[in-house]
PDB file of the backbone (N, CA, C, O) and the ligand in Angstrom, with CONECT records:
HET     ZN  A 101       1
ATOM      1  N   UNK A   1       0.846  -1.205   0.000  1.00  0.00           N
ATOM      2  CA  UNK A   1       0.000   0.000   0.000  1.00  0.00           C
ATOM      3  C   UNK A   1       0.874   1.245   0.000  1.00  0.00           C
ATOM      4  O   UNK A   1       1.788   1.202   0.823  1.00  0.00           O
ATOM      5  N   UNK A   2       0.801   2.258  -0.683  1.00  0.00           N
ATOM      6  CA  UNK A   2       1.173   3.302  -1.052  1.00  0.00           C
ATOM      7  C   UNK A   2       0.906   4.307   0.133  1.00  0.00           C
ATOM      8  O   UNK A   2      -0.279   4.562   0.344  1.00  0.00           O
ATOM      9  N   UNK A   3       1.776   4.862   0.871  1.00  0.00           N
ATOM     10  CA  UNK A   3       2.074   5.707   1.647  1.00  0.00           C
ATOM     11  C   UNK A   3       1.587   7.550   0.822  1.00  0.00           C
ATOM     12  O   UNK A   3       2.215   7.857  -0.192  1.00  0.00           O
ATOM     13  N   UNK A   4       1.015   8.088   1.111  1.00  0.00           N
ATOM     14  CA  UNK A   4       0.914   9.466   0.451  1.00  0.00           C
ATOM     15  C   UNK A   4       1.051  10.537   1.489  1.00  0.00           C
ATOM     16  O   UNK A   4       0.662  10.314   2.635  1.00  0.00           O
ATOM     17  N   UNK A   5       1.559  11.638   1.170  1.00  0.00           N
ATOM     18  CA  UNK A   5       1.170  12.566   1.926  1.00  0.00           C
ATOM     19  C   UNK A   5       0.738  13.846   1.691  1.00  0.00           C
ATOM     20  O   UNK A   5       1.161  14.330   0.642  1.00  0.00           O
ATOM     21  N   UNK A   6       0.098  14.463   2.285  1.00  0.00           N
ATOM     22  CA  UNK A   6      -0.758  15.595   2.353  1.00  0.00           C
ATOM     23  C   UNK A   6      -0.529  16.413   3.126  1.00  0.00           C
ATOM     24  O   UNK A   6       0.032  16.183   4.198  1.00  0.00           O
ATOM     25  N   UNK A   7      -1.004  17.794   2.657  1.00  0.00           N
ATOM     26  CA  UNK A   7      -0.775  19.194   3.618  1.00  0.00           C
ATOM     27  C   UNK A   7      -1.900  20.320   2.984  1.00  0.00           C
ATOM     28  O   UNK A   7      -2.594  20.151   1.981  1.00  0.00           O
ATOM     29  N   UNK A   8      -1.878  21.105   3.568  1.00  0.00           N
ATOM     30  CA  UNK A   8      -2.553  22.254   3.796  1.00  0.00           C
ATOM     31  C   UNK A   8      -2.515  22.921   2.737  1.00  0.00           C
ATOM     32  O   UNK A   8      -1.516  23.641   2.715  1.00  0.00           O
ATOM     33  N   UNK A   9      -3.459  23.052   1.414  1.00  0.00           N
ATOM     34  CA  UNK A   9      -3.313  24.085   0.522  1.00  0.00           C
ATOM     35  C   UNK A   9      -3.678  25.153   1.229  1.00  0.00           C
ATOM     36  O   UNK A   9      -2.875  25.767   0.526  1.00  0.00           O
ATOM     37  N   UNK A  10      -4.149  26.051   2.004  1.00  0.00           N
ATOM     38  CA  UNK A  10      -4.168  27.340   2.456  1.00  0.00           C
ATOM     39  C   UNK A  10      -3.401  26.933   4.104  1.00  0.00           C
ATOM     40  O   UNK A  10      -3.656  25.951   4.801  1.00  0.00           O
ATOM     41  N   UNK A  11      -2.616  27.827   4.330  1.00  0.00           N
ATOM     42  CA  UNK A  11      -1.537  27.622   5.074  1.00  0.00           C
ATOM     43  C   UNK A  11      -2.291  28.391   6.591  1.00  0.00           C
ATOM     44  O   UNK A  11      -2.261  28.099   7.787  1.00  0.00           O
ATOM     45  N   UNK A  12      -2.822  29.294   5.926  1.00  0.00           N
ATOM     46  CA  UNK A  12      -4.241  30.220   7.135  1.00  0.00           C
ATOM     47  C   UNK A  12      -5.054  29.257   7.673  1.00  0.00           C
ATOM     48  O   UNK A  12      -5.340  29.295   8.870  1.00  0.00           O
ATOM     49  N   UNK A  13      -5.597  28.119   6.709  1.00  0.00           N
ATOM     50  CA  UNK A  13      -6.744  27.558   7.227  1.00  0.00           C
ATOM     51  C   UNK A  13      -6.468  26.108   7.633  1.00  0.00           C
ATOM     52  O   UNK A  13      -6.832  25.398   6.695  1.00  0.00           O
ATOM     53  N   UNK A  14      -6.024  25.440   8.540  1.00  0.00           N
ATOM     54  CA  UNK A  14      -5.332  24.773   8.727  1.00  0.00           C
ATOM     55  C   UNK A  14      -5.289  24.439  10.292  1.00  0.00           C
ATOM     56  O   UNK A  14      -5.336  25.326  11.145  1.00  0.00           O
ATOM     57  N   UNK A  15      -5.174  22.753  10.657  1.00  0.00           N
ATOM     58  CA  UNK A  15      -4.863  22.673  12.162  1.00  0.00           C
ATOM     59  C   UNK A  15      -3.648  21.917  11.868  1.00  0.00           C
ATOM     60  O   UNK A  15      -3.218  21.443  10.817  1.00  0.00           O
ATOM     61  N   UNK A  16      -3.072  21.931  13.430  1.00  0.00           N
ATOM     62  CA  UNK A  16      -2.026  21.525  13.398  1.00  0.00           C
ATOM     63  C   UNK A  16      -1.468  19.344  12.434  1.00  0.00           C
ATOM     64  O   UNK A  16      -0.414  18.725  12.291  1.00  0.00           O
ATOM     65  N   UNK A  17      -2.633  19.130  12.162  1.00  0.00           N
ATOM     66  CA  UNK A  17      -2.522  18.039  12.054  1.00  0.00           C
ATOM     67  C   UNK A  17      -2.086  17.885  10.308  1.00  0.00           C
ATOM     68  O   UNK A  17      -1.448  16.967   9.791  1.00  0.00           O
ATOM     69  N   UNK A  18      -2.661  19.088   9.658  1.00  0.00           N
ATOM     70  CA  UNK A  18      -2.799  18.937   8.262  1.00  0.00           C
ATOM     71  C   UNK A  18      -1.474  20.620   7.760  1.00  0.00           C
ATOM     72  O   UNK A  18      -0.927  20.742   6.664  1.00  0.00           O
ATOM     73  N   UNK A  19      -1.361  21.379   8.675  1.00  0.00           N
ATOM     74  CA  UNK A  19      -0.451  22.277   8.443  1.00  0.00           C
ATOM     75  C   UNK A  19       0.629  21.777   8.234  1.00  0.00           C
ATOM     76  O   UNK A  19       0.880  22.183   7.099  1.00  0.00           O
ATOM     77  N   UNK A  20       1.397  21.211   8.524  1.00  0.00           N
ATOM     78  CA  UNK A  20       2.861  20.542   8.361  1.00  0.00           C
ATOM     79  C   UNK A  20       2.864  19.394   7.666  1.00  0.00           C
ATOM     80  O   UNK A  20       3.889  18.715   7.603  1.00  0.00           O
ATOM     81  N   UNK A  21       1.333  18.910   6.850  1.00  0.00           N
ATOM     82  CA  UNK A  21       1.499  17.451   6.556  1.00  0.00           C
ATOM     83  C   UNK A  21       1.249  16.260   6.954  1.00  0.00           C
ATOM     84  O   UNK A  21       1.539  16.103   8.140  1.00  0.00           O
ATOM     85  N   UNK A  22       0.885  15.479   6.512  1.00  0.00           N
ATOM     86  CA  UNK A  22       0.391  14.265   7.398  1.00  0.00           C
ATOM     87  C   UNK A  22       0.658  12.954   6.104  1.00  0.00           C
ATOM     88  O   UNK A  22       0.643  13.240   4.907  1.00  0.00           O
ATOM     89  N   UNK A  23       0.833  11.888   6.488  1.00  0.00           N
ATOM     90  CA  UNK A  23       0.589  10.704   5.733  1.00  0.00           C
ATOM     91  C   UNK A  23      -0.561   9.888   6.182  1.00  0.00           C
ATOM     92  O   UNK A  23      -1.308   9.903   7.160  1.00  0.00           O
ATOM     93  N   UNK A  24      -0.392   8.939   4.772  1.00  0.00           N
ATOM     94  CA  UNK A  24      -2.305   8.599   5.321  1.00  0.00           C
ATOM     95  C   UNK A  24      -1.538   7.128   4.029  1.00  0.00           C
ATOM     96  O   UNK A  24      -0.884   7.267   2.996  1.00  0.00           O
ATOM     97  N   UNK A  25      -2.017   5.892   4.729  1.00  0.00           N
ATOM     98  CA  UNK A  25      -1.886   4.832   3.678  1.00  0.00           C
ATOM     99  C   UNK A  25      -3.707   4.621   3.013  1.00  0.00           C
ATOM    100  O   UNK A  25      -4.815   4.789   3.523  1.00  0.00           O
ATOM    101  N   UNK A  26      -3.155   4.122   1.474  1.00  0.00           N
ATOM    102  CA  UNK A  26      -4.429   4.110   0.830  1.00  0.00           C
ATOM    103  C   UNK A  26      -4.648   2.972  -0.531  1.00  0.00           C
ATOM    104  O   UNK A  26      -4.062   2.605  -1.550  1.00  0.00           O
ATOM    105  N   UNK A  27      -5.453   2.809  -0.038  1.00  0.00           N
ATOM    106  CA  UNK A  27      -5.703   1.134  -0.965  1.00  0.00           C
ATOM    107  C   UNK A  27      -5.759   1.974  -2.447  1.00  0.00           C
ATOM    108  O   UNK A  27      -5.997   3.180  -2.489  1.00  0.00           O
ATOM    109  N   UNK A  28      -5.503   1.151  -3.641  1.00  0.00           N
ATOM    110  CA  UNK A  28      -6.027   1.815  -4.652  1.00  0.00           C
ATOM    111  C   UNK A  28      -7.500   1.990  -4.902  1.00  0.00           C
ATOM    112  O   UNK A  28      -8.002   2.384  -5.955  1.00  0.00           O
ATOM    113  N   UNK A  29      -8.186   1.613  -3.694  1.00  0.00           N
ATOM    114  CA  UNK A  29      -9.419   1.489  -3.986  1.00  0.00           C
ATOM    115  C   UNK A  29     -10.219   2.551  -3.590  1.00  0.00           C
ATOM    116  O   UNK A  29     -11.357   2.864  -3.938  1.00  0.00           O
ATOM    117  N   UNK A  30      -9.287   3.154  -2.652  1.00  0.00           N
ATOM    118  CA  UNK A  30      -9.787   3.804  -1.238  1.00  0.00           C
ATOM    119  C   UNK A  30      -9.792   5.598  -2.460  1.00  0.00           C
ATOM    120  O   UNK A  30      -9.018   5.751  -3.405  1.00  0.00           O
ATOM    121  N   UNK A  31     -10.806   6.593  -2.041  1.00  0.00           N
ATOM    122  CA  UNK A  31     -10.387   7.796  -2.553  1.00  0.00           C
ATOM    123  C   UNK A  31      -9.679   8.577  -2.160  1.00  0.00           C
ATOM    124  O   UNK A  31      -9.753   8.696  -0.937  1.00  0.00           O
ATOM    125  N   UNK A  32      -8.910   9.275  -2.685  1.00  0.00           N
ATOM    126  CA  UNK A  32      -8.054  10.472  -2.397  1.00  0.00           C
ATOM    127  C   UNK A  32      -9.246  11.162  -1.635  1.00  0.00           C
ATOM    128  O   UNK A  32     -10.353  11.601  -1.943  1.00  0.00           O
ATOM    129  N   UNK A  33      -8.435  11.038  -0.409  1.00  0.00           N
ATOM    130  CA  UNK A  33      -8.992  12.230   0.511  1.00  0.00           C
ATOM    131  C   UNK A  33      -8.715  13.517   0.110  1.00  0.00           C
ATOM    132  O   UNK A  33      -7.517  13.646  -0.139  1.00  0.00           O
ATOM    133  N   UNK A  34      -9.732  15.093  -0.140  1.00  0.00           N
ATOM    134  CA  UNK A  34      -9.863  15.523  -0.414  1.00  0.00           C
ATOM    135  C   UNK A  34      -9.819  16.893   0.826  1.00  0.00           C
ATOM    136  O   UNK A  34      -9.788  18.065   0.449  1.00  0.00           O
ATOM    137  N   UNK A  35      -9.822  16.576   2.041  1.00  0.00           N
ATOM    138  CA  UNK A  35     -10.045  17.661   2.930  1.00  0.00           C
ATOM    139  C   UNK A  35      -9.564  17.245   4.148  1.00  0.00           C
ATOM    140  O   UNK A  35      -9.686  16.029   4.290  1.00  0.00           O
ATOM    141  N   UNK A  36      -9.078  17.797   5.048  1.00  0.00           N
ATOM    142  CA  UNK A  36      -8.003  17.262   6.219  1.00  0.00           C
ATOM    143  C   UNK A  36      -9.340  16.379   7.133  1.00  0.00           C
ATOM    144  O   UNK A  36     -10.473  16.855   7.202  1.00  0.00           O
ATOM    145  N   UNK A  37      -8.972  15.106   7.755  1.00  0.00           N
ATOM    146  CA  UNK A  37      -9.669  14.448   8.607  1.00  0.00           C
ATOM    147  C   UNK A  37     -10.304  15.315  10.071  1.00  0.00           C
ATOM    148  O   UNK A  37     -11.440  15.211  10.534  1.00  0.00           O
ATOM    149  N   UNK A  38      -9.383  16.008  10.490  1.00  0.00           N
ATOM    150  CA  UNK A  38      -9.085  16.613  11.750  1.00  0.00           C
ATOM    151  C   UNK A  38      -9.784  17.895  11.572  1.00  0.00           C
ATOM    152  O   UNK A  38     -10.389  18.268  12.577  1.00  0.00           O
ATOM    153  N   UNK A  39      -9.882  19.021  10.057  1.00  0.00           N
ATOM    154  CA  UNK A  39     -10.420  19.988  10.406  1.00  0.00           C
ATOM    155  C   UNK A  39     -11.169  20.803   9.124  1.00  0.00           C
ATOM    156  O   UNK A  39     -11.705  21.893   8.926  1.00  0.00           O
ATOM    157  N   UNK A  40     -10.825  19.451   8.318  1.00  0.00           N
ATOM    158  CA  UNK A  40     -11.746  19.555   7.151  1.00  0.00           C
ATOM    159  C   UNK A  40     -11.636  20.919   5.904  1.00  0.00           C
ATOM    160  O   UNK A  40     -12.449  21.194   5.022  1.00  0.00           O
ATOM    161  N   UNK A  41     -10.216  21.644   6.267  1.00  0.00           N
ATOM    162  CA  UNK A  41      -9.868  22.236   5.593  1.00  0.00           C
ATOM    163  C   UNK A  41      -9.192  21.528   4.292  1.00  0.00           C
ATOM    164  O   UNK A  41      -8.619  20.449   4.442  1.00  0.00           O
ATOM    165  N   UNK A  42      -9.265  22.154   3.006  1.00  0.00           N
ATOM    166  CA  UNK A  42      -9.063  21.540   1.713  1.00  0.00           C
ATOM    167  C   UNK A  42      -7.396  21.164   1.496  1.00  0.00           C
ATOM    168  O   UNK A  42      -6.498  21.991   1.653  1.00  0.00           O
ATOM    169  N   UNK A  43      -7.226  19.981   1.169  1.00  0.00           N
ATOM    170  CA  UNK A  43      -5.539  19.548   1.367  1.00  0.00           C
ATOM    171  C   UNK A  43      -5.147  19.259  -0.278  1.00  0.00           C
ATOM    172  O   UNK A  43      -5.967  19.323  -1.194  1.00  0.00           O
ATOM    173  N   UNK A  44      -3.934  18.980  -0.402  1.00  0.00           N
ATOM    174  CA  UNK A  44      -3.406  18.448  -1.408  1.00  0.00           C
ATOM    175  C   UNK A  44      -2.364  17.306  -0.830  1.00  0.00           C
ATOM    176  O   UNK A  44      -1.933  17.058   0.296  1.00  0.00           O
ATOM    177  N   UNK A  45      -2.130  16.635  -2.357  1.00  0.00           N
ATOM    178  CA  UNK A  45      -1.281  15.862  -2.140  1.00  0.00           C
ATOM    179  C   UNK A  45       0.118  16.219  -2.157  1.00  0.00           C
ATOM    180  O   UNK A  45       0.507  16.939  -3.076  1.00  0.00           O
ATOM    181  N   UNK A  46       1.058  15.763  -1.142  1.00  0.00           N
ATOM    182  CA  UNK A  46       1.930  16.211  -1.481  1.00  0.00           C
ATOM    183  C   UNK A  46       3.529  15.848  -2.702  1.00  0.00           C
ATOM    184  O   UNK A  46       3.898  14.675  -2.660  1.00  0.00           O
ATOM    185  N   UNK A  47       4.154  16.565  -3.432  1.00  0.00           N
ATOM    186  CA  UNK A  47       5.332  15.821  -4.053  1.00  0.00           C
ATOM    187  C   UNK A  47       6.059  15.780  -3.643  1.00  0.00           C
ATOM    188  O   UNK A  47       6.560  16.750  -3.076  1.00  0.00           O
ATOM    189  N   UNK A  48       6.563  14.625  -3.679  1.00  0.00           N
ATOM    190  CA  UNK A  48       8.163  14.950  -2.782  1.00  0.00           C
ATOM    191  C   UNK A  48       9.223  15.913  -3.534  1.00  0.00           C
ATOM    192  O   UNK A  48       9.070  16.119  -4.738  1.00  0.00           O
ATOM    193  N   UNK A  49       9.955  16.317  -3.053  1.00  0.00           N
ATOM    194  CA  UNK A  49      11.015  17.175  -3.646  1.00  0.00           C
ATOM    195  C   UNK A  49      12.136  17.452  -3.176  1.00  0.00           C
ATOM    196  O   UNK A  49      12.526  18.592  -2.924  1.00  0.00           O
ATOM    197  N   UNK A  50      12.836  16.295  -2.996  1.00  0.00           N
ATOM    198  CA  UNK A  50      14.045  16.293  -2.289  1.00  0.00           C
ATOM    199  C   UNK A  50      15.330  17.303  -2.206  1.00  0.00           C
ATOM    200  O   UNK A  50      16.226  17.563  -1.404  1.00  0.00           O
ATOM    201  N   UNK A  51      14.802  17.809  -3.782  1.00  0.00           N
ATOM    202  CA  UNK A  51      16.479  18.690  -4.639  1.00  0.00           C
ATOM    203  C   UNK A  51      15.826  19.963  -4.344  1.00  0.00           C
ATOM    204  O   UNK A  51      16.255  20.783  -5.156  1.00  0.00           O
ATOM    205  N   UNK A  52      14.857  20.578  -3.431  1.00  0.00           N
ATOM    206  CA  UNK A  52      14.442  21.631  -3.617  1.00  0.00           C
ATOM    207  C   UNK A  52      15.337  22.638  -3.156  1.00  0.00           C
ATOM    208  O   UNK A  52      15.430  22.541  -1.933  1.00  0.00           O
ATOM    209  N   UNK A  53      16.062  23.598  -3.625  1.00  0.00           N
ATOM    210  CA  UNK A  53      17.210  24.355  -2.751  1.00  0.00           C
ATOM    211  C   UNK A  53      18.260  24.361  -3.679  1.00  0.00           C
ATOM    212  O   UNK A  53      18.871  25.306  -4.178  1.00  0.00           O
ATOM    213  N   UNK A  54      18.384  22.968  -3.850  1.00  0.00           N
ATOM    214  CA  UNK A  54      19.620  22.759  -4.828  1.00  0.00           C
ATOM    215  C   UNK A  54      20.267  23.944  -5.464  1.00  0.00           C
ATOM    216  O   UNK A  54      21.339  24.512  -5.258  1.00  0.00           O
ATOM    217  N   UNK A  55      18.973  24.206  -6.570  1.00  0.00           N
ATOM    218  CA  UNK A  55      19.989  24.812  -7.783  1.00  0.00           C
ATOM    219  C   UNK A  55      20.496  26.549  -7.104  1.00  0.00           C
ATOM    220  O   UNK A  55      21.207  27.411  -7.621  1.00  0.00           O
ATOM    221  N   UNK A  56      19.850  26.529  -5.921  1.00  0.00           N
ATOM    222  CA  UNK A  56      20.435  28.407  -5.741  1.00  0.00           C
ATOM    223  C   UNK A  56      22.168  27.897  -4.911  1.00  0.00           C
ATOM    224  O   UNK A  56      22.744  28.747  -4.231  1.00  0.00           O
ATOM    225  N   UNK A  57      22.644  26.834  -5.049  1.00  0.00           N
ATOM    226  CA  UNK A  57      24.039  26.877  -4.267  1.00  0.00           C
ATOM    227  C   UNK A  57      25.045  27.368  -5.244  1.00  0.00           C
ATOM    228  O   UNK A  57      26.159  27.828  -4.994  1.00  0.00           O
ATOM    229  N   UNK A  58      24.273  27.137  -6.799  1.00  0.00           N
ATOM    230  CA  UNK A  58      25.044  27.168  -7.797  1.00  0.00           C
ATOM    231  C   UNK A  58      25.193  28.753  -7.823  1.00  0.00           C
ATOM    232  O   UNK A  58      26.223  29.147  -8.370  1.00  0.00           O
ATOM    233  N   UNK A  59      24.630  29.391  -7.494  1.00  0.00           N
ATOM    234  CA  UNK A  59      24.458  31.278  -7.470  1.00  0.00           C
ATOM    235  C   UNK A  59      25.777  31.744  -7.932  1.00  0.00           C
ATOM    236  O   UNK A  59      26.201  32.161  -9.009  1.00  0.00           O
ATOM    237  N   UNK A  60      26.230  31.562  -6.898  1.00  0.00           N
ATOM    238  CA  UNK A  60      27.585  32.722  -7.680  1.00  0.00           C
ATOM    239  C   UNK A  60      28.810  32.064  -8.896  1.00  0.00           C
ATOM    240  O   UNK A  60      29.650  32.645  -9.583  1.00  0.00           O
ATOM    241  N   UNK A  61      28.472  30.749  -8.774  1.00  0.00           N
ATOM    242  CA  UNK A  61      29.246  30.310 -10.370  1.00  0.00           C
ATOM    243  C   UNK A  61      28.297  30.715 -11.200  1.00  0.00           C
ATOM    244  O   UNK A  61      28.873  31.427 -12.022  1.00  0.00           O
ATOM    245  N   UNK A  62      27.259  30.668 -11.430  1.00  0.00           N
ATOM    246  CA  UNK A  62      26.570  30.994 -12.661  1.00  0.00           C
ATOM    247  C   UNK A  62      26.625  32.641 -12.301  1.00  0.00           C
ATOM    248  O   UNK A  62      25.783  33.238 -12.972  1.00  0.00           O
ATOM    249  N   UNK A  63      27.211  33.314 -11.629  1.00  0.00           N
ATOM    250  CA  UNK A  63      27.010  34.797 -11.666  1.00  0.00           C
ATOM    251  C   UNK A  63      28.291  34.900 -12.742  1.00  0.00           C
ATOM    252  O   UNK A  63      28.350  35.314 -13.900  1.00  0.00           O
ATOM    253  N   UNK A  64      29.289  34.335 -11.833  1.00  0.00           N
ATOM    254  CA  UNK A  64      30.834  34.100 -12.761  1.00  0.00           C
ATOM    255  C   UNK A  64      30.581  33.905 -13.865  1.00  0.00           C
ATOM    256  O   UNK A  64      31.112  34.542 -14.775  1.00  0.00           O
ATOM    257  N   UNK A  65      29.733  33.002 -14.044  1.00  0.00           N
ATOM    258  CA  UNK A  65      29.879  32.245 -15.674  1.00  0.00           C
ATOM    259  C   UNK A  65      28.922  32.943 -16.534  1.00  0.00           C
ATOM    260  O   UNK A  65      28.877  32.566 -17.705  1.00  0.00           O
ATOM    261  N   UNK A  66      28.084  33.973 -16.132  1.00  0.00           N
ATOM    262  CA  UNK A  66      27.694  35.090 -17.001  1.00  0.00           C
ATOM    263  C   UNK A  66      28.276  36.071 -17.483  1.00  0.00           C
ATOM    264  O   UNK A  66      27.859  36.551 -18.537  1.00  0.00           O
ATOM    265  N   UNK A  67      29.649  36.737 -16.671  1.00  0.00           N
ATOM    266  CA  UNK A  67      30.699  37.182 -17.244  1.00  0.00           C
ATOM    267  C   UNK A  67      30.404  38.477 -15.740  1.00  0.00           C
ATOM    268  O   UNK A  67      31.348  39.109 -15.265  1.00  0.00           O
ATOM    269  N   UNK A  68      30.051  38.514 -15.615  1.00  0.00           N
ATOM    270  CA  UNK A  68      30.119  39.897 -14.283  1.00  0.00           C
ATOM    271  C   UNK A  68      31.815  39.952 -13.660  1.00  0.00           C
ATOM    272  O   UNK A  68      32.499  39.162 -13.008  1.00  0.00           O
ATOM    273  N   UNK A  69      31.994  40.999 -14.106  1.00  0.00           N
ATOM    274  CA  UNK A  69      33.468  41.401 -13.392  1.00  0.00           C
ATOM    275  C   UNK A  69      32.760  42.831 -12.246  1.00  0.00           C
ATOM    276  O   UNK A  69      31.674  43.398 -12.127  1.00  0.00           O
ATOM    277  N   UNK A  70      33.961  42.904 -11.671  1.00  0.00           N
ATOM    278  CA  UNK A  70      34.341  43.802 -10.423  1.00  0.00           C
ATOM    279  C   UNK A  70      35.462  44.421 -10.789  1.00  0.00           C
ATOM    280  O   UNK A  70      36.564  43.904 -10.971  1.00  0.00           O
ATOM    281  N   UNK A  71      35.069  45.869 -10.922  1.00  0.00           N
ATOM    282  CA  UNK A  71      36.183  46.832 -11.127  1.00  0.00           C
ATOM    283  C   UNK A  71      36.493  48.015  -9.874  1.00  0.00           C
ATOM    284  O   UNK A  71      35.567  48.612  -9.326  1.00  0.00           O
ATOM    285  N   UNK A  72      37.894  48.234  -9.539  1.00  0.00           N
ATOM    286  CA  UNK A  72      37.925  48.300  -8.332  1.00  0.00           C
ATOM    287  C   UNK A  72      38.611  50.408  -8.872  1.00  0.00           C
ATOM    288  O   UNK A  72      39.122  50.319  -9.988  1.00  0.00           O
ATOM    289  N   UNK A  73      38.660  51.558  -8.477  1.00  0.00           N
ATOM    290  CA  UNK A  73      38.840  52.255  -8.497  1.00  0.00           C
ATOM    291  C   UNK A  73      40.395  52.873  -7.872  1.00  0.00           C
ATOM    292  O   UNK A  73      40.639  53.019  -6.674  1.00  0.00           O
ATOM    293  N   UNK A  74      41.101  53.104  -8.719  1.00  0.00           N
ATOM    294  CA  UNK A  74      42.431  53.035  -8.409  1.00  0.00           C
ATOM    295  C   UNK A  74      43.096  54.574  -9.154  1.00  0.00           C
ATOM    296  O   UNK A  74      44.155  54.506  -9.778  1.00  0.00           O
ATOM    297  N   UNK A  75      42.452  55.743  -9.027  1.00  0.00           N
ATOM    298  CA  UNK A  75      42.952  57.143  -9.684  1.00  0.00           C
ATOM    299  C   UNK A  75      42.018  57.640 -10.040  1.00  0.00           C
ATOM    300  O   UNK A  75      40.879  57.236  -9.804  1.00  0.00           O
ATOM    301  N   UNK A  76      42.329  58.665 -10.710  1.00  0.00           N
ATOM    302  CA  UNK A  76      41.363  59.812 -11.817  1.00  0.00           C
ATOM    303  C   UNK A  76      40.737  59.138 -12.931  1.00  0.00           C
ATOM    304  O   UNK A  76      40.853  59.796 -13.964  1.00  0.00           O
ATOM    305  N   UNK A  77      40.240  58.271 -13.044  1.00  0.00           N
ATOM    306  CA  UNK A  77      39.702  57.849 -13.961  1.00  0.00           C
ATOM    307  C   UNK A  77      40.252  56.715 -14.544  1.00  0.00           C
ATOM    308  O   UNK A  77      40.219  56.404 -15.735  1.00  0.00           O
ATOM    309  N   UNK A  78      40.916  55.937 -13.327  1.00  0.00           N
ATOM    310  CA  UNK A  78      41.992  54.472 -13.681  1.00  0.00           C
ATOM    311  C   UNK A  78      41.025  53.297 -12.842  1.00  0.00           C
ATOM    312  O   UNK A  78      40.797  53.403 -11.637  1.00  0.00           O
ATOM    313  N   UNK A  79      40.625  52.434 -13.489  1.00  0.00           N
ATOM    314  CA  UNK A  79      39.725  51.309 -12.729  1.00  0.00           C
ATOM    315  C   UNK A  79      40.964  50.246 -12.982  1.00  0.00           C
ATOM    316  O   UNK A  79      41.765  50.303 -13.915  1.00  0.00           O
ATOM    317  N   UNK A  80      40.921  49.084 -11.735  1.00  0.00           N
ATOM    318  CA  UNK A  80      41.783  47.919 -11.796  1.00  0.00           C
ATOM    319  C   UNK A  80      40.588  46.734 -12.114  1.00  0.00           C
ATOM    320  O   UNK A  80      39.630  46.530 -11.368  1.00  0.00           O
ATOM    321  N   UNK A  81      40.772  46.238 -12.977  1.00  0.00           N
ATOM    322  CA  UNK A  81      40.240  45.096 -12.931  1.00  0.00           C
ATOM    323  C   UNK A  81      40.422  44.135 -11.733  1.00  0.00           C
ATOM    324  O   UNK A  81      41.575  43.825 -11.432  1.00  0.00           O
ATOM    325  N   UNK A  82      39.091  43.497 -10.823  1.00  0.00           N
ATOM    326  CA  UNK A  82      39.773  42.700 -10.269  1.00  0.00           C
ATOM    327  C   UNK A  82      39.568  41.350 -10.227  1.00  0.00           C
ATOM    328  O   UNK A  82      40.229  40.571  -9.541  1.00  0.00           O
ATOM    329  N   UNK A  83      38.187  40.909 -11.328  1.00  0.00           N
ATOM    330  CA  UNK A  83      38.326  39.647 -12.105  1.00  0.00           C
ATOM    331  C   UNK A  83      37.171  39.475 -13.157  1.00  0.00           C
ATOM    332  O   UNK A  83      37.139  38.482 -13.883  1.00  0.00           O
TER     333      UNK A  83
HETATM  334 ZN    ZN A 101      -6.519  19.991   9.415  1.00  0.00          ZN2+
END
C-alpha cells in the first residue's frame, strides 16, 4: 500500500494536524482524501522534492559564468580590474 502525503493548501486555514502534513496509507481502492480528517480544511497531495534548494548553491558560479566582473577604483579615472 502506497504511503501518500498531504498538507494544507491554504496555510491560514489549517490545524495543526494537516499544516505541516500528514501521511495517510491508501488502498487503490480507497479515494483520495480531499479535505483534512481533523479539520476539514481543503488539502493536497503532497510531491516529494528532495532537490528543492539545490539549484540556488550554484548562485555565484553561474554569476561568474555570465561574465560579471568587479572593477575596483584606483585614480582619476583608472579602474583595476579585479576579475
Ligand atoms: Zn486539518
Amino acid at each position: 500500500m502506497p504511503i501518500y502525503e498531504f498538507i494544507a493548501k491554504h496555510h491560514r486555514k489549517s490545524c495543526p494536524t494537516c499544516r505541516d502534513g500528514f501521511e495517510r496509507l491508501l488502498r487503490h481502492t480507497d479515494p483520495v482524501p480531499a479535505v483534512c480528517p481533523d479539520c476539514g480544511a481543503p488539502i493536497r497531495k503532497c510531491i516529494s522534492a528532495p532537490n528543492v534548494g539545490a539549484s540556488a548553491s550554484g548562485f555565484d558560479d553561474r554569476a561568474k559564468a555570465t561574465g560579471f566582473h568587479k572593477l575596483k577604483k584606483i585614480g582619476q579615472g583608472e579602474y583595476e580590474k579585479q576579475y
